[in-house]
C-alpha positions as CSV (number, residue, x, y, z in Angstrom):
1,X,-21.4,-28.1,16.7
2,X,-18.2,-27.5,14.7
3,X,-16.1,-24.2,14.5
4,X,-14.7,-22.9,11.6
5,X,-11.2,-22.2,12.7
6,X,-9.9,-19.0,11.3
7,X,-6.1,-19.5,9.1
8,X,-4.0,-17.9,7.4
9,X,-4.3,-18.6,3.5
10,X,-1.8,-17.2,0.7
11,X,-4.5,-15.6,-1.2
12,X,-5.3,-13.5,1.7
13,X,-1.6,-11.5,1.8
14,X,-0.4,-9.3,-0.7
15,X,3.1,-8.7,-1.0
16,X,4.8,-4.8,-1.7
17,X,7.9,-4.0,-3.7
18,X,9.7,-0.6,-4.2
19,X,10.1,-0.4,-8.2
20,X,12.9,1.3,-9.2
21,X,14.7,2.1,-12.8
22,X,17.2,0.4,-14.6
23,X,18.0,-3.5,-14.7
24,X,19.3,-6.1,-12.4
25,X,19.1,-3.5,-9.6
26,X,18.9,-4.5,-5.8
27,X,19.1,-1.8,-3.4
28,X,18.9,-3.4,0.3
29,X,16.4,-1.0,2.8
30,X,17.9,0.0,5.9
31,X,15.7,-1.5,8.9
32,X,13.8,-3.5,6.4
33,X,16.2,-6.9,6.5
34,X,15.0,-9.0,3.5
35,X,12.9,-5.9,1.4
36,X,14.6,-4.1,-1.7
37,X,14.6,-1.3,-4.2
38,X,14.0,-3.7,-7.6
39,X,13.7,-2.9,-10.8
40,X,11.4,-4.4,-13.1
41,X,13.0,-7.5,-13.9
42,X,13.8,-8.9,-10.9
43,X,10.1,-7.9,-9.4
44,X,8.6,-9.8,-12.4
45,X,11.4,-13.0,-11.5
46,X,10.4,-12.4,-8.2
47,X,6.6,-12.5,-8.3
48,X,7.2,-15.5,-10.4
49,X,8.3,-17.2,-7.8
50,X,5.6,-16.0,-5.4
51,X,3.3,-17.0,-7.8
52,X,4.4,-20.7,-7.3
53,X,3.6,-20.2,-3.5
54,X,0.1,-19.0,-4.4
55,X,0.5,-15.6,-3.8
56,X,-1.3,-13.7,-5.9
57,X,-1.4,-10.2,-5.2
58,X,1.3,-7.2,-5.0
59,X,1.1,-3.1,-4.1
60,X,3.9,-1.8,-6.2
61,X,5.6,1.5,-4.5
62,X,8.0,4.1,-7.4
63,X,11.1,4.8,-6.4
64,X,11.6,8.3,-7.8
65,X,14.8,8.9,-10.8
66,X,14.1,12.7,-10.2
67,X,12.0,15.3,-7.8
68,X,10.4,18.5,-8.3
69,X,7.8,20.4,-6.7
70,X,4.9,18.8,-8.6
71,X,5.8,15.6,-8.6
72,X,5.8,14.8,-12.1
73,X,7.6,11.8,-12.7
74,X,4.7,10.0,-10.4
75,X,2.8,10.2,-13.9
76,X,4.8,9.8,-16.8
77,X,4.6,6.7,-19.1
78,X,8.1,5.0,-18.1
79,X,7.9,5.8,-14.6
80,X,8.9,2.4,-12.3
81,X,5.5,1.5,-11.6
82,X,3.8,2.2,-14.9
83,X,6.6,0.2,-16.4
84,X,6.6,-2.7,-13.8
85,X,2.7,-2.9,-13.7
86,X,3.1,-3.6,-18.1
87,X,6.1,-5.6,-17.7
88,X,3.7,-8.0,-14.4
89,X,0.6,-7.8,-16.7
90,X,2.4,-9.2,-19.7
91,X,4.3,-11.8,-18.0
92,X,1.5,-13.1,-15.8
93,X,-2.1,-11.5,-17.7
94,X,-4.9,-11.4,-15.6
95,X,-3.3,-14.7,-13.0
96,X,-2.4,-11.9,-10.4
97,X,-3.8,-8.9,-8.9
98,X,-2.1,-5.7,-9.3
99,X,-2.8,-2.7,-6.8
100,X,-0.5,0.2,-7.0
101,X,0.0,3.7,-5.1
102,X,-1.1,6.6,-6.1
103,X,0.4,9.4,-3.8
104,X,3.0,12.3,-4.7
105,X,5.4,12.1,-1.2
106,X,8.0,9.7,-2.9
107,X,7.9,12.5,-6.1
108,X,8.2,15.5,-4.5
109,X,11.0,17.5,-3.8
110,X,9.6,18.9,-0.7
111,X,8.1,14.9,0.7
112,X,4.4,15.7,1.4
113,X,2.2,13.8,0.1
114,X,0.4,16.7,-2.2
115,X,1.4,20.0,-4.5
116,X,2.1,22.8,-1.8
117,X,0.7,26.8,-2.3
118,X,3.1,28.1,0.1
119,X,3.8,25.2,3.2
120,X,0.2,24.2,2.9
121,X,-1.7,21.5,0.5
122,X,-2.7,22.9,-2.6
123,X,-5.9,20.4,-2.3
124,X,-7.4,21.4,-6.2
125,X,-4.1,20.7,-7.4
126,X,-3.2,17.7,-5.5
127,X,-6.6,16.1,-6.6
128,X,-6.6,17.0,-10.1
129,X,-3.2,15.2,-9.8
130,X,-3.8,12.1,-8.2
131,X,-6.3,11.5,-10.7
132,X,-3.6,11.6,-13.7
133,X,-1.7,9.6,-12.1
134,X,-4.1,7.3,-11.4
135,X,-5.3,7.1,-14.7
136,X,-2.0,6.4,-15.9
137,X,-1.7,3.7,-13.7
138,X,-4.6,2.1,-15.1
139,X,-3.3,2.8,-18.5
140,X,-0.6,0.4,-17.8
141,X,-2.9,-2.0,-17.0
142,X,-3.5,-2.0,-12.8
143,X,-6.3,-3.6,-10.9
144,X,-6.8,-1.2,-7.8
145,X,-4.8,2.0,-7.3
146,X,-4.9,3.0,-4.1
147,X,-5.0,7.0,-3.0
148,X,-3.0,7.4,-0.6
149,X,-2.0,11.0,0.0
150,X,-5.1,11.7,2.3
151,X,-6.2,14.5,0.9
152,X,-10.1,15.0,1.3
153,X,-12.2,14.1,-1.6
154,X,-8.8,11.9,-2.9
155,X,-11.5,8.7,-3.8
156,X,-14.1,10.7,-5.5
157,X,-11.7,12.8,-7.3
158,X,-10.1,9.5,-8.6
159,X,-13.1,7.2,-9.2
160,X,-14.2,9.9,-11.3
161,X,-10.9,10.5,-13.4
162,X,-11.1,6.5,-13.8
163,X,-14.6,6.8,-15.6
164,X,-13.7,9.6,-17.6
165,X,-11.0,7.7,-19.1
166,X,-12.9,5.0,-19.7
167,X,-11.6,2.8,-16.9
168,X,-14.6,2.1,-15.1
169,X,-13.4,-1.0,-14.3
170,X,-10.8,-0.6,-12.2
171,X,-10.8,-0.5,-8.5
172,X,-10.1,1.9,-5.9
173,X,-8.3,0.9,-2.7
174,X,-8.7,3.3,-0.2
175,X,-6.3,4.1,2.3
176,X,-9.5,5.2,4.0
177,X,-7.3,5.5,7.6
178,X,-4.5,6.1,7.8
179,X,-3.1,7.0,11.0
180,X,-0.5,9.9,11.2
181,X,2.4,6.9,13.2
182,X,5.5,6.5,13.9
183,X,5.4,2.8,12.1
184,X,6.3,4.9,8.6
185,X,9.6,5.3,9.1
186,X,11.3,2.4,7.4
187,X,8.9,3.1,4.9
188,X,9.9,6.8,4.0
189,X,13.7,5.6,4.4
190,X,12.7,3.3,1.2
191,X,11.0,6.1,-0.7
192,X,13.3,9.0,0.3
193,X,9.6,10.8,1.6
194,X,10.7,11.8,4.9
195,X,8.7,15.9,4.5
196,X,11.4,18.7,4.1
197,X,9.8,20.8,6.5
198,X,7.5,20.7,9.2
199,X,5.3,16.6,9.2
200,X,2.1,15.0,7.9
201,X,-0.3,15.2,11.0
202,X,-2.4,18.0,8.8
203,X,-3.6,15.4,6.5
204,X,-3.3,11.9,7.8
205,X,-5.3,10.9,10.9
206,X,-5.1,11.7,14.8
207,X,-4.5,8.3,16.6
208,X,-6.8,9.7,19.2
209,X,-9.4,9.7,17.2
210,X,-11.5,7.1,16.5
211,X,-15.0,8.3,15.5
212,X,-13.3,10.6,12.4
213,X,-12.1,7.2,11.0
214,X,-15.1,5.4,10.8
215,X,-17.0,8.5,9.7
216,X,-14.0,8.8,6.9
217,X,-13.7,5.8,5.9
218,X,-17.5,5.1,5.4
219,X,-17.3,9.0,3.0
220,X,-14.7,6.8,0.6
221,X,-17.7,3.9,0.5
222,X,-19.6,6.1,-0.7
223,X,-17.7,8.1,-2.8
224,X,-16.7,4.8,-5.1
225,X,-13.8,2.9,-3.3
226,X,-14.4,-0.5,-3.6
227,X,-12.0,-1.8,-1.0
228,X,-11.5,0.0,2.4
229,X,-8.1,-0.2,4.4
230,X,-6.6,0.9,7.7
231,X,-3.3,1.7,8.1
232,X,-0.9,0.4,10.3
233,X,-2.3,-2.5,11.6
234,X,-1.6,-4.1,14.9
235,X,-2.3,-0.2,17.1
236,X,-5.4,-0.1,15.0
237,X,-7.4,-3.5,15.2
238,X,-10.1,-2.1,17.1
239,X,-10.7,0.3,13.5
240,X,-10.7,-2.3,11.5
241,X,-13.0,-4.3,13.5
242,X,-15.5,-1.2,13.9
243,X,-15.5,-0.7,10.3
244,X,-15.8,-4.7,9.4
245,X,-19.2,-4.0,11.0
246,X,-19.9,-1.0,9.2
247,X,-18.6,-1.5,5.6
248,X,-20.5,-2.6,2.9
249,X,-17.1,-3.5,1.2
250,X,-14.1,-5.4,2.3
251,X,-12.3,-4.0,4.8
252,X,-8.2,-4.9,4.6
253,X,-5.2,-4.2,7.3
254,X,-1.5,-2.8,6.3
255,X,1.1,-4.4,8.2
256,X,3.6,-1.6,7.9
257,X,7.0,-1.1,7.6
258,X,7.8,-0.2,11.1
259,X,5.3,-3.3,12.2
260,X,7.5,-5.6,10.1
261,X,10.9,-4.1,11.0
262,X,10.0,-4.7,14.7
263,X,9.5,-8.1,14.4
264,X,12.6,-8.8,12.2
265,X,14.8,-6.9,14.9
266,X,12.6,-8.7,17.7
267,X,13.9,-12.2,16.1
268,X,17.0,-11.7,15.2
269,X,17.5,-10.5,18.6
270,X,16.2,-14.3,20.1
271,X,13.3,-12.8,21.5
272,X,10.9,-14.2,19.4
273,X,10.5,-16.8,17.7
274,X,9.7,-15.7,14.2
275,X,7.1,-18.3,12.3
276,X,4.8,-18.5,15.5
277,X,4.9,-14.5,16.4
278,X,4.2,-13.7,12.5
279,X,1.5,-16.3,12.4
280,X,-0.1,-14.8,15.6
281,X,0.0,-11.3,14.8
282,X,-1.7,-12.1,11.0
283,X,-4.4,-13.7,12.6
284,X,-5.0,-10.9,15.0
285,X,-5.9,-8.7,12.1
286,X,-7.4,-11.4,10.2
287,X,-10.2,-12.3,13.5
288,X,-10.1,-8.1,13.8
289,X,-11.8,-8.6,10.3
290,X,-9.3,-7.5,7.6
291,X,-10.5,-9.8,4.4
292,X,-6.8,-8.9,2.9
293,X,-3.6,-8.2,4.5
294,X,-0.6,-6.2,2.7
295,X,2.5,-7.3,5.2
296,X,6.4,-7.8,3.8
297,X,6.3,-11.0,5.3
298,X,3.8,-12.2,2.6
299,X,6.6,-14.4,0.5
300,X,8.0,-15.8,3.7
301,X,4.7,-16.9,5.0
302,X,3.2,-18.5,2.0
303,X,6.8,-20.6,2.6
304,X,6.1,-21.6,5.3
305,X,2.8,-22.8,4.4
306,X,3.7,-24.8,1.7
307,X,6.7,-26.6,4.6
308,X,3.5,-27.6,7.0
Protein backbone atom coordinates (compact mmCIF):
# COMPACT_ATOMS: atom_id res chain seq x y z
CA UNK A 1 0.00 0.00 0.00
CA UNK A 2 1.43 3.44 -0.88
CA UNK A 3 1.90 6.51 1.38
CA UNK A 4 1.15 9.83 0.45
CA UNK A 5 4.27 11.50 1.58
CA UNK A 6 3.58 14.92 3.13
CA UNK A 7 5.77 18.15 1.16
CA UNK A 8 6.09 21.31 1.28
CA UNK A 9 4.33 23.14 -1.81
CA UNK A 10 4.62 27.05 -2.51
CA UNK A 11 0.97 27.47 -2.48
CA UNK A 12 0.93 26.41 1.00
CA UNK A 13 3.26 29.49 2.53
CA UNK A 14 2.30 32.98 2.51
CA UNK A 15 4.81 35.49 2.75
CA UNK A 16 4.49 38.94 5.19
CA UNK A 17 5.80 42.48 4.36
CA UNK A 18 5.81 45.68 6.68
CA UNK A 19 4.20 48.42 4.26
CA UNK A 20 5.45 51.56 4.84
CA UNK A 21 4.95 55.25 3.02
CA UNK A 22 6.76 56.90 0.47
CA UNK A 23 8.65 55.35 -2.60
CA UNK A 24 11.65 53.29 -3.13
CA UNK A 25 11.89 52.87 0.63
CA UNK A 26 13.90 49.90 2.32
CA UNK A 27 14.30 49.96 5.92
CA UNK A 28 16.33 46.71 7.01
CA UNK A 29 14.66 45.03 10.62
CA UNK A 30 17.02 44.54 13.25
CA UNK A 31 17.16 40.62 14.12
CA UNK A 32 15.12 39.97 11.03
CA UNK A 33 18.29 39.57 8.42
CA UNK A 34 16.66 39.48 4.93
CA UNK A 35 12.95 41.22 6.06
CA UNK A 36 12.19 45.13 5.41
CA UNK A 37 10.04 48.15 5.92
CA UNK A 38 8.83 48.57 1.90
CA UNK A 39 6.78 50.81 0.51
CA UNK A 40 4.33 50.03 -2.01
CA UNK A 41 6.40 49.78 -4.93
CA UNK A 42 8.91 47.65 -4.13
CA UNK A 43 6.30 45.13 -2.25
CA UNK A 44 4.35 45.08 -5.64
CA UNK A 45 8.07 44.45 -7.60
CA UNK A 46 8.62 42.18 -5.01
CA UNK A 47 5.54 39.98 -4.98
CA UNK A 48 6.04 40.00 -8.65
CA UNK A 49 8.78 38.11 -8.31
CA UNK A 50 7.35 35.71 -5.81
CA UNK A 51 4.68 35.31 -8.00
CA UNK A 52 7.09 33.66 -10.61
CA UNK A 53 8.10 31.16 -7.73
CA UNK A 54 4.37 30.29 -7.24
CA UNK A 55 3.78 31.94 -4.25
CA UNK A 56 0.65 33.27 -4.09
CA UNK A 57 -0.27 34.67 -0.97
CA UNK A 58 0.97 37.71 1.36
CA UNK A 59 -0.22 39.17 5.10
CA UNK A 60 0.59 42.85 4.71
CA UNK A 61 1.58 44.52 8.23
CA UNK A 62 1.28 49.05 8.26
CA UNK A 63 4.03 50.66 9.34
CA UNK A 64 2.59 53.75 11.14
CA UNK A 65 3.59 57.74 9.51
CA UNK A 66 1.93 59.00 12.89
CA UNK A 67 0.46 57.65 16.46
CA UNK A 68 -2.19 58.74 18.66
CA UNK A 69 -4.20 57.33 21.31
CA UNK A 70 -6.96 55.91 18.91
CA UNK A 71 -5.04 54.71 16.40
CA UNK A 72 -6.45 56.42 13.56
CA UNK A 73 -4.23 56.30 10.82
CA UNK A 74 -4.86 52.16 10.97
CA UNK A 75 -8.11 53.33 9.05
CA UNK A 76 -7.72 56.04 6.78
CA UNK A 77 -7.84 55.65 2.95
CA UNK A 78 -3.95 56.15 2.10
CA UNK A 79 -2.77 54.33 4.99
CA UNK A 80 0.29 51.70 3.84
CA UNK A 81 -1.80 48.82 3.70
CA UNK A 82 -4.91 50.23 2.14
CA UNK A 83 -2.61 51.71 -0.41
CA UNK A 84 -0.46 48.53 -0.99
CA UNK A 85 -3.45 46.11 -0.92
CA UNK A 86 -4.95 48.67 -4.29
CA UNK A 87 -1.64 49.15 -5.74
CA UNK A 88 -1.29 44.44 -5.33
CA UNK A 89 -4.87 44.12 -6.57
CA UNK A 90 -4.30 46.25 -9.59
CA UNK A 91 -1.11 44.89 -10.55
CA UNK A 92 -1.90 41.21 -10.11
CA UNK A 93 -6.24 41.21 -9.93
CA UNK A 94 -7.59 38.29 -8.36
CA UNK A 95 -3.87 35.91 -9.34
CA UNK A 96 -2.96 36.35 -5.55
CA UNK A 97 -4.43 36.17 -2.22
CA UNK A 98 -4.40 39.12 -0.05
CA UNK A 99 -4.80 38.81 3.82
CA UNK A 100 -4.01 41.85 5.91
CA UNK A 101 -3.96 42.78 9.72
CA UNK A 102 -6.37 44.38 11.31
CA UNK A 103 -5.06 45.40 14.93
CA UNK A 104 -4.31 48.94 16.51
CA UNK A 105 -0.74 48.10 18.45
CA UNK A 106 1.43 49.35 15.43
CA UNK A 107 -1.14 52.75 15.58
CA UNK A 108 -1.19 53.58 18.93
CA UNK A 109 0.77 55.84 20.77
CA UNK A 110 0.52 53.86 23.93
CA UNK A 111 1.35 50.04 21.75
CA UNK A 112 -1.62 47.84 22.97
CA UNK A 113 -3.32 46.33 20.74
CA UNK A 114 -6.88 48.29 21.58
CA UNK A 115 -8.26 52.04 22.63
CA UNK A 116 -7.44 52.28 26.37
CA UNK A 117 -10.22 53.85 29.23
CA UNK A 118 -7.64 54.52 31.66
CA UNK A 119 -4.60 51.50 31.40
CA UNK A 120 -7.24 49.06 30.58
CA UNK A 121 -8.95 47.99 27.10
CA UNK A 122 -11.76 49.98 26.15
CA UNK A 123 -13.33 46.62 24.54
CA UNK A 124 -16.71 48.67 22.86
CA UNK A 125 -14.33 50.99 21.43
CA UNK A 126 -11.66 48.73 20.30
CA UNK A 127 -14.39 46.51 18.56
CA UNK A 128 -16.33 49.18 16.98
CA UNK A 129 -12.79 50.01 15.69
CA UNK A 130 -11.45 46.97 14.34
CA UNK A 131 -14.44 46.72 12.38
CA UNK A 132 -13.73 50.21 10.45
CA UNK A 133 -10.67 49.32 9.87
CA UNK A 134 -11.51 46.23 8.63
CA UNK A 135 -13.99 47.43 6.34
CA UNK A 136 -11.65 49.73 4.97
CA UNK A 137 -9.36 47.10 4.24
CA UNK A 138 -11.86 45.44 2.29
CA UNK A 139 -12.59 48.67 0.62
CA UNK A 140 -9.24 48.47 -0.94
CA UNK A 141 -9.86 45.33 -2.15
CA UNK A 142 -8.40 42.45 0.58
CA UNK A 143 -9.27 38.81 0.59
CA UNK A 144 -9.01 37.92 4.44
CA UNK A 145 -8.36 40.50 7.18
CA UNK A 146 -7.23 38.98 10.01
CA UNK A 147 -8.20 40.45 13.76
CA UNK A 148 -5.65 40.32 15.60
CA UNK A 149 -5.78 42.51 18.68
CA UNK A 150 -7.44 39.65 20.83
CA UNK A 151 -9.98 41.36 22.04
CA UNK A 152 -13.20 39.07 22.84
CA UNK A 153 -15.87 39.15 20.40
CA UNK A 154 -13.01 40.81 17.76
CA UNK A 155 -14.47 38.01 14.83
CA UNK A 156 -18.06 38.68 15.35
CA UNK A 157 -17.72 42.27 15.75
CA UNK A 158 -15.89 42.19 12.25
CA UNK A 159 -17.76 39.62 10.21
CA UNK A 160 -20.61 41.73 11.04
CA UNK A 161 -19.10 45.25 10.01
CA UNK A 162 -18.07 43.16 6.77
CA UNK A 163 -21.82 42.35 5.92
CA UNK A 164 -23.03 45.68 6.81
CA UNK A 165 -20.87 47.15 4.30
CA UNK A 166 -21.74 44.94 1.83
CA UNK A 167 -18.55 42.81 1.93
CA UNK A 168 -19.98 39.57 2.59
CA UNK A 169 -17.51 38.20 0.72
CA UNK A 170 -14.58 38.57 2.25
CA UNK A 171 -12.86 36.37 4.72
CA UNK A 172 -11.93 36.43 8.20
CA UNK A 173 -8.58 35.02 9.43
CA UNK A 174 -8.64 34.62 12.87
CA UNK A 175 -5.79 34.84 14.96
CA UNK A 176 -7.98 32.56 17.02
CA UNK A 177 -4.65 31.74 19.53
CA UNK A 178 -2.48 33.59 19.93
CA UNK A 179 -0.18 33.02 22.67
CA UNK A 180 1.04 35.85 24.94
CA UNK A 181 5.36 34.72 23.84
CA UNK A 182 8.37 35.98 23.83
CA UNK A 183 8.72 34.95 19.87
CA UNK A 184 7.13 38.81 19.13
CA UNK A 185 9.88 40.64 19.65
CA UNK A 186 11.43 41.06 16.26
CA UNK A 187 8.08 41.59 15.35
CA UNK A 188 7.21 44.65 17.57
CA UNK A 189 10.88 45.98 16.74
CA UNK A 190 9.40 46.14 13.03
CA UNK A 191 6.13 47.79 13.96
CA UNK A 192 7.45 50.08 16.82
CA UNK A 193 4.47 48.16 19.12
CA UNK A 194 6.54 47.35 21.93
CA UNK A 195 3.30 48.55 24.88
CA UNK A 196 4.33 51.93 26.77
CA UNK A 197 3.42 50.64 29.94
CA UNK A 198 2.81 47.52 31.67
CA UNK A 199 2.45 44.10 28.61
CA UNK A 200 -0.15 42.18 26.60
CA UNK A 201 -0.75 38.93 28.88
CA UNK A 202 -4.47 40.60 29.63
CA UNK A 203 -5.63 39.89 26.27
CA UNK A 204 -3.49 37.37 24.39
CA UNK A 205 -3.33 33.87 25.68
CA UNK A 206 -1.64 32.06 28.79
CA UNK A 207 0.89 29.42 27.24
CA UNK A 208 -0.29 27.18 30.10
CA UNK A 209 -3.27 26.95 28.89
CA UNK A 210 -4.40 24.77 26.61
CA UNK A 211 -8.17 24.02 26.94
CA UNK A 212 -9.05 28.03 26.69
CA UNK A 213 -7.54 27.81 23.12
CA UNK A 214 -9.45 25.23 21.75
CA UNK A 215 -12.55 26.48 23.50
CA UNK A 216 -11.54 30.12 21.85
CA UNK A 217 -10.74 29.23 18.89
CA UNK A 218 -13.79 27.05 18.13
CA UNK A 219 -16.11 30.65 19.55
CA UNK A 220 -14.35 32.52 16.28
CA UNK A 221 -15.81 29.20 14.06
CA UNK A 222 -18.74 30.04 15.10
CA UNK A 223 -18.82 33.50 15.17
CA UNK A 224 -17.95 33.69 11.24
CA UNK A 225 -14.12 33.25 10.70
CA UNK A 226 -13.50 31.33 7.97
CA UNK A 227 -9.90 30.43 8.58
CA UNK A 228 -8.55 29.63 12.09
CA UNK A 229 -4.74 30.25 13.10
CA UNK A 230 -2.44 29.68 15.97
CA UNK A 231 0.20 31.80 16.77
CA UNK A 232 3.63 31.18 17.06
CA UNK A 233 4.09 28.02 15.72
CA UNK A 234 6.75 25.47 16.63
CA UNK A 235 5.88 25.80 21.01
CA UNK A 236 2.35 25.38 19.89
CA UNK A 237 2.02 22.28 17.43
CA UNK A 238 0.21 20.22 19.84
CA UNK A 239 -2.78 23.39 19.40
CA UNK A 240 -2.82 23.20 16.09
CA UNK A 241 -3.12 19.63 15.92
CA UNK A 242 -5.99 19.57 18.62
CA UNK A 243 -7.83 22.08 16.77
CA UNK A 244 -7.12 20.29 13.14
CA UNK A 245 -9.40 17.66 14.75
CA UNK A 246 -11.86 19.98 15.92
CA UNK A 247 -12.29 22.65 13.28
CA UNK A 248 -14.69 22.59 10.73
CA UNK A 249 -12.39 25.19 8.85
CA UNK A 250 -8.86 25.23 8.00
CA UNK A 251 -6.69 25.46 10.53
CA UNK A 252 -3.12 27.50 9.57
CA UNK A 253 0.34 28.04 11.74
CA UNK A 254 2.35 31.51 12.06
CA UNK A 255 5.94 30.93 11.96
CA UNK A 256 6.82 34.11 13.88
CA UNK A 257 9.30 36.60 13.94
CA UNK A 258 11.29 35.35 16.79
CA UNK A 259 10.79 31.57 15.20
CA UNK A 260 12.47 32.97 12.05
CA UNK A 261 15.08 35.17 13.68
CA UNK A 262 16.32 32.09 15.54
CA UNK A 263 17.01 30.11 12.76
CA UNK A 264 18.72 32.91 10.73
CA UNK A 265 21.07 33.52 13.83
CA UNK A 266 21.26 29.61 14.33
CA UNK A 267 22.77 29.41 10.59
CA UNK A 268 24.70 32.08 10.30
CA UNK A 269 26.24 30.94 13.36
CA UNK A 270 27.25 27.25 11.41
CA UNK A 271 24.99 25.43 13.56
CA UNK A 272 22.56 24.67 11.23
CA UNK A 273 22.34 24.07 8.19
CA UNK A 274 19.68 26.29 6.81
CA UNK A 275 17.63 24.55 3.71
CA UNK A 276 17.34 21.11 5.67
CA UNK A 277 16.43 22.82 9.30
CA UNK A 278 13.75 25.21 7.47
CA UNK A 279 12.41 22.27 5.54
CA UNK A 280 12.02 20.18 8.73
CA UNK A 281 10.54 22.65 10.93
CA UNK A 282 7.66 23.51 7.93
CA UNK A 283 6.77 20.13 7.86
CA UNK A 284 6.45 19.85 11.50
CA UNK A 285 3.63 22.26 11.43
CA UNK A 286 2.43 21.05 8.20
CA UNK A 287 2.02 16.97 9.71
CA UNK A 288 0.74 19.04 13.07
CA UNK A 289 -2.09 19.96 10.52
CA UNK A 290 -1.68 23.66 9.51
CA UNK A 291 -3.36 23.68 5.83
CA UNK A 292 -1.42 27.22 5.38
CA UNK A 293 1.70 28.49 6.86
CA UNK A 294 2.64 32.42 7.11
CA UNK A 295 6.66 32.08 7.74
CA UNK A 296 9.35 34.99 6.37
CA UNK A 297 11.15 32.22 4.86
CA UNK A 298 8.28 31.82 2.29
CA UNK A 299 10.33 33.58 -0.86
CA UNK A 300 13.45 31.71 0.08
CA UNK A 301 11.76 28.32 0.16
CA UNK A 302 9.72 28.51 -2.93
CA UNK A 303 13.65 29.09 -4.21
CA UNK A 304 14.70 26.46 -3.26
CA UNK A 305 12.00 24.46 -4.65
CA UNK A 306 12.21 25.50 -7.96
CA UNK A 307 16.63 24.59 -7.57
CA UNK A 308 15.48 20.68 -6.67
Amino acid sequence: MSVKRLVIQPQDLIQPYFATAGRNRKEPIPHMPGIFRLSTDLIVRDVAALYRTGIRGVLLFGIARKKDGLGSEAYEKEAAIQNTVRALRKQFGKKIMIMTDVCLCGFTDHGHCGILHGRKIDRARTLRTLGRIAVSHAEAGADFVGPSAMAVGQVKAVRGALDRAGYSRTGVWAYAVKYASSYYGPFRGALGSTPKFGDRRAYQMDPADTSRAIRSALQDQKDGASILMVKPALPYLDIIFQLKQRARVPVAAYHVSGEYGMLKCAVRAGVFDEKTTVFETLLAMRRAGASKIITYYAGEVAKWLRQK
